[in-house]
C-alpha positions in Angstrom: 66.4 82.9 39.1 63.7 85.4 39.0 62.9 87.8 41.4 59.4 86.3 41.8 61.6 82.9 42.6 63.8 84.5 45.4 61.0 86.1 47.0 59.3 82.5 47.0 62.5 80.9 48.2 63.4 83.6 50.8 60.1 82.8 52.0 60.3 79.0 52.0 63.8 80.1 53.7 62.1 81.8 56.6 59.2 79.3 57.1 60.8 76.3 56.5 64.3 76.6 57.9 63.1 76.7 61.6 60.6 73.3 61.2 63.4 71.4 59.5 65.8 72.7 61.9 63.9 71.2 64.7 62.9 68.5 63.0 66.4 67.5 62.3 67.2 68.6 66.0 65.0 66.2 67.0 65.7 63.1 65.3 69.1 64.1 65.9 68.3 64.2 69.6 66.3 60.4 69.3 69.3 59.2 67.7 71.6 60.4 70.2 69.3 59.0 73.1 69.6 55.5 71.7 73.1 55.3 70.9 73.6 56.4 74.3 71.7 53.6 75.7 72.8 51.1 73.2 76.4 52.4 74.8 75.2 51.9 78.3 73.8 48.4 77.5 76.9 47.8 75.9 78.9 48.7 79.1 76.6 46.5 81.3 77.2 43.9 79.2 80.5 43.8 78.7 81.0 43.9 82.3 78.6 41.0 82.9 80.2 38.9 80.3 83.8 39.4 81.6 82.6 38.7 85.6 81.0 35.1 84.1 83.9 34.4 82.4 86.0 35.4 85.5 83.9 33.1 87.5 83.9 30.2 84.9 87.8 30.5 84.8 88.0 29.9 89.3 85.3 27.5 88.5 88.1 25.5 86.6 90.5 26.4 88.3 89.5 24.8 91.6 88.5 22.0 90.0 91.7 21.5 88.7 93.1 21.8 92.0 90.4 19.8 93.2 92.0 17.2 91.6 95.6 17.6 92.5 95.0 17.2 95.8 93.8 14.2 96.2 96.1 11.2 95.6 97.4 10.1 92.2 95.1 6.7 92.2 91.7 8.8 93.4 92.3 11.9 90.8 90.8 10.4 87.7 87.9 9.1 90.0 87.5 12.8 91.3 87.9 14.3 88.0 84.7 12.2 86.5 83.0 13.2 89.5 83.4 17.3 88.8 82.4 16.4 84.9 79.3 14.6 86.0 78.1 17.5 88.7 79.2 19.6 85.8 82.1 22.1 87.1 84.0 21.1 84.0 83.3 19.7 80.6 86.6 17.5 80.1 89.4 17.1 82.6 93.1 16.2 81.5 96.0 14.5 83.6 99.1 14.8 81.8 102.3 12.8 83.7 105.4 14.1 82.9 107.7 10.8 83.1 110.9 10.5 82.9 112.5 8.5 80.4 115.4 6.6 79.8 118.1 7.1 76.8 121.6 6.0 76.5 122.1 5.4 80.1 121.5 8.7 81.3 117.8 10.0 82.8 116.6 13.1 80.7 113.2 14.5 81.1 110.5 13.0 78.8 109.2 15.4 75.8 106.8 18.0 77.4 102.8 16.7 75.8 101.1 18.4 73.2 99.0 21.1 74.0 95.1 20.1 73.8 94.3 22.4 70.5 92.0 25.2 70.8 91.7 24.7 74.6 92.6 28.8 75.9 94.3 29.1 79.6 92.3 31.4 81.5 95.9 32.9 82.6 97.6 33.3 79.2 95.5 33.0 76.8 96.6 32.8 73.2 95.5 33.5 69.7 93.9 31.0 67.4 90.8 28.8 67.2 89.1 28.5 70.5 87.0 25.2 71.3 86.9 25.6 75.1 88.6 27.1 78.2 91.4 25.7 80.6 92.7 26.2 84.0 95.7 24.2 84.9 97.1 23.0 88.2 100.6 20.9 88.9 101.0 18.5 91.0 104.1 16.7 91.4 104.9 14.8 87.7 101.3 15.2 86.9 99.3 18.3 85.3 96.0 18.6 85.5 93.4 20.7 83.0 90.2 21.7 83.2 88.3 23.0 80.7 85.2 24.0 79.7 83.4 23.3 76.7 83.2 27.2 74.4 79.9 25.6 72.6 76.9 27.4 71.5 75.0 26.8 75.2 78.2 28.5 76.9 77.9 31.7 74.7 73.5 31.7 75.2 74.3 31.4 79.2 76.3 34.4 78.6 74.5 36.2 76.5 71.3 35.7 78.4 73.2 36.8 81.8 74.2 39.8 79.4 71.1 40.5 77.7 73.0 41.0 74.5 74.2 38.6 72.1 77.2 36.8 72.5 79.4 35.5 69.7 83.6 34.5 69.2 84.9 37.4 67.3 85.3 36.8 63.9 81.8 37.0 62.2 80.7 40.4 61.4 78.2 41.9 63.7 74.9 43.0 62.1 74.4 46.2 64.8 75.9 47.8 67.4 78.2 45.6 69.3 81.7 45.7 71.6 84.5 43.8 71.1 86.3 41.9 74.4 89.7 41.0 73.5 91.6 38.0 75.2 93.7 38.8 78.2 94.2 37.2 81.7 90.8 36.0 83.1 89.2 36.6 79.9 90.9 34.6 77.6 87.7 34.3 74.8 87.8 37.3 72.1 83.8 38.4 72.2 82.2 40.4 70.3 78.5 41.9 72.2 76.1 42.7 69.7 72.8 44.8 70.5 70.3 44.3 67.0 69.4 47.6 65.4 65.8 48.7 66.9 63.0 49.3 64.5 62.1 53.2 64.0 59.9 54.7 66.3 56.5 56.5 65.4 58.4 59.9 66.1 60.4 59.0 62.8 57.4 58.3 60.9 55.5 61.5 62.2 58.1 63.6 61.8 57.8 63.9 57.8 54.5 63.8 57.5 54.4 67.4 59.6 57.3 68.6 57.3 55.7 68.0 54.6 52.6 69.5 55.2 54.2 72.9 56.7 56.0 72.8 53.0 52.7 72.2 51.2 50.7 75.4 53.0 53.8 77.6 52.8 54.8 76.9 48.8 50.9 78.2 48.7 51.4 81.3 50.9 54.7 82.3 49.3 54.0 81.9 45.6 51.1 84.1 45.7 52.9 87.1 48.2 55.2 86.9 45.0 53.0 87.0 42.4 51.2 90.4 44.1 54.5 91.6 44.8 55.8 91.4 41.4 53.3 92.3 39.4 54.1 96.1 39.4 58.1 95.1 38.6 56.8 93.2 35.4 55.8 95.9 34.2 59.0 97.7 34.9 60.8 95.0 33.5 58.8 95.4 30.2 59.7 99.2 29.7 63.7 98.4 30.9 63.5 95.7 27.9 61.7 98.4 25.3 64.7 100.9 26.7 67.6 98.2 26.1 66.2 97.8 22.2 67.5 101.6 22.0 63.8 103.2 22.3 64.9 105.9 25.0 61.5 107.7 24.4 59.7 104.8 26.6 58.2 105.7 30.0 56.6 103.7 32.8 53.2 105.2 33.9 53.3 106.6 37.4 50.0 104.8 39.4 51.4 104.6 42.9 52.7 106.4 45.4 54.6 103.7 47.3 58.1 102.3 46.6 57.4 101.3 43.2 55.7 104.6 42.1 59.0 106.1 42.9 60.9 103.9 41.1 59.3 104.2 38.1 59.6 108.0 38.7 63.7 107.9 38.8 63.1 105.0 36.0 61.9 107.8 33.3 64.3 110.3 34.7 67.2 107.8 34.3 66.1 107.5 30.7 66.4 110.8 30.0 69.6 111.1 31.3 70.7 107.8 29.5 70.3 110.1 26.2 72.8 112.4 27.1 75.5 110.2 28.2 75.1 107.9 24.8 77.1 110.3 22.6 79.9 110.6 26.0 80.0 107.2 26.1 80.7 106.3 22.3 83.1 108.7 22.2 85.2 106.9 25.2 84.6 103.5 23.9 88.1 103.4 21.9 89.7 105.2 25.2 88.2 102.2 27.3 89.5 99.3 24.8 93.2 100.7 24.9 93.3 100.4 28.8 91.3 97.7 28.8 94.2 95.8 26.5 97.1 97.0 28.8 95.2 95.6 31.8 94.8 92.7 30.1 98.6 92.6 28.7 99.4 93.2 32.9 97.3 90.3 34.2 99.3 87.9 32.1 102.9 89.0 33.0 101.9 88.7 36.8 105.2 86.9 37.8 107.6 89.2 35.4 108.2 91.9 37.7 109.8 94.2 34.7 107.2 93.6 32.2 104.4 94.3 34.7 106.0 97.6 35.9 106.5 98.6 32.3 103.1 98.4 31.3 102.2 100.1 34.6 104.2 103.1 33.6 103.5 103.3 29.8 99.6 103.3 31.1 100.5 105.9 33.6 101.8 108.0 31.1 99.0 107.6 28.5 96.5 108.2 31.1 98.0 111.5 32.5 99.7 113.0 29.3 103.8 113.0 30.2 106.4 112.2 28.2 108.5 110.5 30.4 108.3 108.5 33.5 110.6 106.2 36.0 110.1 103.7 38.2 112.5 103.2 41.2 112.1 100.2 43.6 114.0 100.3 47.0 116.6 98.2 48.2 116.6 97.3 51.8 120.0 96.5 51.9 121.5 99.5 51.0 118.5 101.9 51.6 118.6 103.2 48.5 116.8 103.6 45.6 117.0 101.8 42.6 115.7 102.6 39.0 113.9 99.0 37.4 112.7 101.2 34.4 112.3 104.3 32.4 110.8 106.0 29.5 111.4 109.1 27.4 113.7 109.8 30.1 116.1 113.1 29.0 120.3 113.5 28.9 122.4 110.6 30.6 118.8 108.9 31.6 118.1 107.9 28.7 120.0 104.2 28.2 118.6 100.8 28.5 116.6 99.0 31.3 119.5 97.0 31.7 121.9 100.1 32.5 119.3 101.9 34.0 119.6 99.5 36.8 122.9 100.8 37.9 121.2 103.9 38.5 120.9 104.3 42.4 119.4 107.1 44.8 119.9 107.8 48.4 116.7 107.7 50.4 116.0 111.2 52.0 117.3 113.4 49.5 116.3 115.1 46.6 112.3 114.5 45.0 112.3 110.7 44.6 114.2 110.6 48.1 111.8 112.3 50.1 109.0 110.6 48.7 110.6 107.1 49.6 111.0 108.3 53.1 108.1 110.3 54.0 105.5 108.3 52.3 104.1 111.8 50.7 103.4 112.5 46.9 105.0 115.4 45.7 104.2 117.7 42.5 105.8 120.9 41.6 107.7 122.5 38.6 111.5 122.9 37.8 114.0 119.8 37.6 114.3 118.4 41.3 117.9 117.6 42.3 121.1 117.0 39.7 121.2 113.6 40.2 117.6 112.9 39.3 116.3 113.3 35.6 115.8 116.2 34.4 112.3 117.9 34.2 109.7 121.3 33.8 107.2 119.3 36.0 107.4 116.5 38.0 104.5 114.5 40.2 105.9 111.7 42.3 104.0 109.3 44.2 105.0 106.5 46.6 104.7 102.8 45.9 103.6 100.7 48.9 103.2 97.5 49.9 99.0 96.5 50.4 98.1 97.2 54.2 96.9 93.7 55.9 95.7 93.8 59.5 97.4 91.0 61.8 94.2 90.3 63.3 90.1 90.7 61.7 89.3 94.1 63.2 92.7 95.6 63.7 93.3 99.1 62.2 95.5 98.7 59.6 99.0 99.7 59.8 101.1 102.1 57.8 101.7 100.3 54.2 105.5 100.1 53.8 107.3 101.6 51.1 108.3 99.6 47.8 109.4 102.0 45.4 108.5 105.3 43.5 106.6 106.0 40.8 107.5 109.5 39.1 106.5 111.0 35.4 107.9 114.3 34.2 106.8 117.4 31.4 103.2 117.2 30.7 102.2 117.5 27.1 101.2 121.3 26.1 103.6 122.6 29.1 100.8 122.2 32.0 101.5 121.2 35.7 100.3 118.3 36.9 97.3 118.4 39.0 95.5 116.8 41.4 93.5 114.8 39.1 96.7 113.2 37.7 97.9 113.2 41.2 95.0 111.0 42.1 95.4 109.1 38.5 99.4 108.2 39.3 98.4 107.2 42.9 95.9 104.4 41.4 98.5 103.2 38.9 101.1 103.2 42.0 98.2 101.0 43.9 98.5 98.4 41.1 102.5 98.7 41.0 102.5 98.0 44.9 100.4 95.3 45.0 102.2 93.7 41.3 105.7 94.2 43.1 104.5 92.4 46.4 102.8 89.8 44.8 106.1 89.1 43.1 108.4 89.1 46.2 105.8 87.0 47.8 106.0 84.9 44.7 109.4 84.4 45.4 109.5 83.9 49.1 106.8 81.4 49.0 108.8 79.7 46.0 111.8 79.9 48.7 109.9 78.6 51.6 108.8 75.3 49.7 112.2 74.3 49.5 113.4 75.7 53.2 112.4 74.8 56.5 111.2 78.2 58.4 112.3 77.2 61.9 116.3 76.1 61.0 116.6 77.4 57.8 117.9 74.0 56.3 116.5 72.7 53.2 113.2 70.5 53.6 111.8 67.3 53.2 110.7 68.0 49.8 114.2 69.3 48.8 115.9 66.1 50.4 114.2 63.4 48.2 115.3 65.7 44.6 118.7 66.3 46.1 119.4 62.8 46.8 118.1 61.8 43.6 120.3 64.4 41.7 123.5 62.9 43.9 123.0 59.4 43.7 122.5 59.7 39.9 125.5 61.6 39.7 127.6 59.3 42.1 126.3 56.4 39.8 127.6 58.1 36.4 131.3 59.4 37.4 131.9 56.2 39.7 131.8 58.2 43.1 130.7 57.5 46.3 128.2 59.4 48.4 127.9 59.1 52.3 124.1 59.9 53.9 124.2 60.6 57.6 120.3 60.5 59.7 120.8 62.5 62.7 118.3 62.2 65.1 118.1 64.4 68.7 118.1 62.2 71.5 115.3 62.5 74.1 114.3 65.5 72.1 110.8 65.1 73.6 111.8 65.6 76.8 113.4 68.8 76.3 109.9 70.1 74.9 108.0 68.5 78.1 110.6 70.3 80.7 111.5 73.5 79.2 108.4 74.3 76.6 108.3 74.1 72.8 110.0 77.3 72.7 113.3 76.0 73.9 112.4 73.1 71.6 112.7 75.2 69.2 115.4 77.3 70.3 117.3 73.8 70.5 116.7 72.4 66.7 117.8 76.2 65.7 121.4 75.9 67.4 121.6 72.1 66.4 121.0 73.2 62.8 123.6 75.7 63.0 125.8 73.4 64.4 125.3 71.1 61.4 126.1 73.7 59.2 129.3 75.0 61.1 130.9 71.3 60.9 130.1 70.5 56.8 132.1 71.4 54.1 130.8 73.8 51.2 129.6 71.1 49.1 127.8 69.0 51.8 124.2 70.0 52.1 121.7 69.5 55.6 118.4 69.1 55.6 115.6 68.9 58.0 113.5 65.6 57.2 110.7 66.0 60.0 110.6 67.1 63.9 114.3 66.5 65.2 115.7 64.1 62.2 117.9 65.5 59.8 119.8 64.0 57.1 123.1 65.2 55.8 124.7 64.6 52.3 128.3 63.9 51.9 129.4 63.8 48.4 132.3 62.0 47.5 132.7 60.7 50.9 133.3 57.4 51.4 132.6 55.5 54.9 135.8 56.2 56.7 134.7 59.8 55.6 131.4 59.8 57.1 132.0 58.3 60.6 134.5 61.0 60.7 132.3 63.7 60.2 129.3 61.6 62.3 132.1 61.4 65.2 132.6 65.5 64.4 129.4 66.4 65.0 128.1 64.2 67.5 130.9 66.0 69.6 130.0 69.2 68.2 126.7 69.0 69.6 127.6 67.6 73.0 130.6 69.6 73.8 128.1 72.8 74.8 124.8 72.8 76.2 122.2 75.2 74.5 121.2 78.1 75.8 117.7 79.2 76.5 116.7 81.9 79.2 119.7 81.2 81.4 119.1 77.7 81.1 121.8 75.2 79.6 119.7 72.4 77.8 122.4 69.4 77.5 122.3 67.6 74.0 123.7 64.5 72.4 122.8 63.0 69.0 122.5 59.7 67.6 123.8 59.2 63.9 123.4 56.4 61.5 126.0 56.2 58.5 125.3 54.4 55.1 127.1 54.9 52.1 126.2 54.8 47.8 126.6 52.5 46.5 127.9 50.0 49.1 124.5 50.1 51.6 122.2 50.8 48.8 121.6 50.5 45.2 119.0 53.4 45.0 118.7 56.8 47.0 115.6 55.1 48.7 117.6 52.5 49.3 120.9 53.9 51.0 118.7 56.4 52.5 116.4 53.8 54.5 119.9 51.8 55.4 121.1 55.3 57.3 118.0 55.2 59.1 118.1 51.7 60.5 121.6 52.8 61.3 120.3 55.4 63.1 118.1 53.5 65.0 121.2 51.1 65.7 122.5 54.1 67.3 119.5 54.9 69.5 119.3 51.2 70.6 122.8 51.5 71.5 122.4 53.7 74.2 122.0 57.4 72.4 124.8 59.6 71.8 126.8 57.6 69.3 126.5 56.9 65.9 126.5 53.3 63.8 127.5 52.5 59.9 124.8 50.4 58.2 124.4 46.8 59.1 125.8 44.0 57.2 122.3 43.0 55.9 121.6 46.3 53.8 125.7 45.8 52.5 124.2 45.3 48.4 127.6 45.4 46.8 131.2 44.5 48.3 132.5 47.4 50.2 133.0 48.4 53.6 132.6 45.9 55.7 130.0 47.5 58.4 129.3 45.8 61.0 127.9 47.0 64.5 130.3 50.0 63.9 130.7 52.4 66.4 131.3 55.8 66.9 134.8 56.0 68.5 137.7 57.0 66.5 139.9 56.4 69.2 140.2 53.4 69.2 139.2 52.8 65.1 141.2 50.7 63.0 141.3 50.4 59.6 140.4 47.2 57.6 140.3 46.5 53.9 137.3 47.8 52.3 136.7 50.8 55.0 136.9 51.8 58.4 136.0 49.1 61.6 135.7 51.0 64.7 136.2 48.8 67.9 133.5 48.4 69.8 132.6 51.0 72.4 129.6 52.3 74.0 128.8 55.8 75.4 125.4 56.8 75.3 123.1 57.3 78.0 
């Protein structure tokens, strides 16, 4: 865009964004307003409808009992009575004889119910042709209902003053839905028709319009006058950038642009003198500009990247050798990564030079690790670093990041050290190469913390932060790689769900810190009570899975029955307060509860919930109905091994209850 078309639009901008900002703030506004009262008409409504169809349900209902008072010969007289004064539409007596069959009396089949006819006290789903209130008397039931017809929803909807429909059409406008229940037993739906716009709607672009019209006017010619000068600016910028340095832009005004086409002609003339400079550094800039480039794509190879970092380092600065050392937390101690032209028992391969480790806090590289502080100086440093004339070390650090916008930032920590040795020619290092090897260091701090964060995020995708059990994610590949490898050799792989019990009360009485205090010390617990080769993971919020290898279900309940006692033999701690825990586990085994890892997985879970419905702090093998090949025989199994017996084709525990 041109400059004359930003200065237009930044115009438009200023004039126009306040008038459609109201504009939009009003209709906005309108729009509110009526759905608000649509909302409020809604709500009257609604509560209209239900009080008329509250009233219509005791209307039947007392004629119905109406009716059962009087005596058995006088009821249908009474009931065509209520029809004709028109407190019902139809009335029913139903006698529930008694009939006779073999001898013995037995009560006569119970009659059909009238179809579509809804009790105003239970009402039911289905097609709905009227409404019913019933009353009993003696053998005899009598109904009343009333007639749902097109007049009974227009008396509704004109006591409303919406309109009234069965749900089940779809409403054209804003409506409410009334869903059957006692004393409304017809599902409405309350429409309100969408109202026609008002003038304000029409008005309202009519006035944007114009205001866009008169200020497109006003703006394009405040650019035009504006610009005019710069054009010709533009024209002499365009001779220069054809390589005619002699041009210069005539100096007519003494305002802003008077002075810019002053510095305009003296930046020409110093343009000349820094062509020649310039040429001359063009081959300079292409050969860093192809190790930068050689950098950005090894930015996950932590040696490559630090080796081009050093061989630049050493080209930009002039010394013959250089090392890199990176520190190791563990041991705090330096370690060298890589090295070049290094002199007398330095000079072996990267892969030997690893071996090569430093104490932090002594000697050159030492100090520099510790302190933080570049050092330069002449003479070789310490015996157990390379030998040297001159020597400039400079820290590697991590890149500062305030915890919080606005925070100063803290002291970068230390990754490493970068260190180059004997100038060419014999000269010291100065503080221009000090300055030079800093920036290099800068690019080695942030390419070494990319990396480790690289490989921590790569870590955390698979982990779960909080109990430091494999994830979700890691679950469904794991279960995967077992059940296929179950499948080939012939084995048999037990899954356990374990699932916290009443875990959400532990968050509502002692906070979500002791929740997750609690899932911590459960997940260690897990781990404590597994072999090697069994592997935990979190699935989601307080259910976690376990896998079993080679386990068969005799094998699993025992382990279900080991940690379910693992977990409620102690309480938790948290703060001085013992949190009491118990766990239900459900128990399914490859391939005898499933023929997939989908499959056996989703037959440990209804086992799990098994577990839960038997009262908590148990655990249950898979039900006979996920059983897909002959095996154990499951059962309700239960987790007591007490009292377990075994039976062919696995383990039947007797059945025993001790949850909560």
């Amino acid at each position: 865009m041109t400059l004359r078309g930003r200065l237009t639009t930044a115009f438009l901008v200023v004039v126009l964004g306040p008038v459609l900002l109201g504009s939009i703030f009003v209709a906005v506004t309108v729009a509110t307003v009526s759905r608000d009262r649509i909302a409020e008409r809604l709500d009257h409504a609604a509560t209209t409808v239900q009080t008329g169809m509250a009233a219509a349900c005791r209307q039947l209902q007392a004629a119905a009992d109406a009716v059962a008072v009087v005596p058995p010969d006088d009821r249908s007289a009474v009931a065509a009575q209520l029809i004709t004064r028109g407190l019902a539409s139809d009335i029913k007596i139903v006698s529930a004889a008694m009939a006779r069959s073999g001898g013995t009396t037995v009560p006569a089949p119970r009659p059909v119910e009238f179809t579509g006819w809804q009790d105003c006290s239970a009402p039911t789903g289905g097609p709905v042709t009227a409404i019913a209130a019933r009353s009993v008397a003696g053998p005899e039931t009598i109904t009343a209902a009333q007639a749902v017809d097109q007049a009974f929803l227009a008396r509704l909807a004109a006591a409303s003053g919406t309109d009234v429909r069965l749900t089940g059409d779809r409403p054209s406008g804003e409506h409410r839905r009334l869903s059957a229940k006692p004393g409304q037993p017809l599902p409405l739906t309350l429409t309100v028709p969408p109202g026609k716009p008002t003038f304000l709607y029409a008005l309202l672009p009519a006035v944007v319009l114009a205001v866009a019209l008169a200020a497109v006017l006003v703006a394009r010619w405040l650019a035009y006058s504006t610009t005019r000068p710069l054009g010709e600016l533009a024209w002499a910028a365009d001779r220069v950038a054809d390589g005619d340095l002699n041009t210069r832009v005539p100096i007519l005004r003494a305002d802003e642009l008077g002075r810019l086409a002053a510095t305009f002609n003296r930046m020409t003339r110093e343009l000349q003198a820094y062509v020649q400079a310039l040429t001359a550094s063009r081959d300079q800039l292409r050969g860093h500009l192809a190790i930068l480039g050689e950098t950005l794509s090894s930015t996950h190879d932590l040696h490559r990247i630090l080796q081009v970092i050093l061989r630049t380092a050493l080209a930009a600065t002039g010394a013959r050798a250089g090392l890199v050392l990176l520190l190791d937390p563990a041991t705090d101690q330096l370690v060298a990564r890589c090295g070049v032209g290094l002199p007398g028992d330095w000079d072996v391969p990267d892969t030997e030079l690893i071996k090569r480790r430093l104490p932090v806090g002594q000697g050159v590289l030492g100090s520099v690790a510790a302190t933080g502080e570049p050092r330069r100086g002449q003479g070789s440093p310490v015996s157990a670093e390379p030998p040297c004339l001159t020597y400039v070390a400079v820290p590697i650090c991590a890149p500062a990041v305030a915890e919080e916008p606005g925070d100063p930032l803290p002291q970068p920590a230390t990754l490493g050290v970068l260190a180059l040795y004997d100038r060419v020619g014999g000269d010291a290092f100065d503080d221009a190469d000090l300055h030079t090897l800093r920036t290099f260091a800068g690019q080695a701090g942030v390419a070494v913390h990319n990396v480790r964060m690289h490989e921590e995020a790569q870590r955390l995708s698979l982990t779960d932060p909080l109990t430091g059990l494999w994830n979700y994610r890691y679950l469904r590949e794991s279960l995967r790689r077992e059940v296929e490898r179950a499948s080939r050799f012939g084995r048999m792989l037990a899954v356990l769900v374990l699932d916290l019990d009443h875990f959400k009360e532990v968050n509502d009485t002692y906070g979500h810190a002791a929740g997750d205090a609690v899932l911590g010390e459960f997940a260690r617990r897990i781990r404590v009570g597994l072999r090697e080769v069994d592997v935990a993971f979190r699935q989601g919020g307080e259910e976690f899975v376990v896998l079993l290898p080679e386990t068969d279900a005799y094998g699993g309940a025992i382990v279900a029955e080991r940690l379910g006692a693992a977990v409620r033999g102690r309480p938790v701690a948290v703060d001085a307060v013992q949190i009491p825990i118990t766990v239900s586990i459900g128990v399914a085994v490859y391939p005898e509860h499933g023929e997939n890892s989908v499959q056996v997985l989703a037959a440990a879970d209804r086992a799990l919930y098994a577990a839960k419905n038997a009262g908590r702090d148990t655990y249950r093998l898979a039900e006979p109905a996920d059983v897909t090949k002959s095996g154990v025989s499951s059962g309700d199994h239960e987790g007591n091994f007490d009292q377990a017996t075994a039976v062919p084709g696995g383990l039947r525990p007797q059945q025993h209850r001790r949850g909560r």
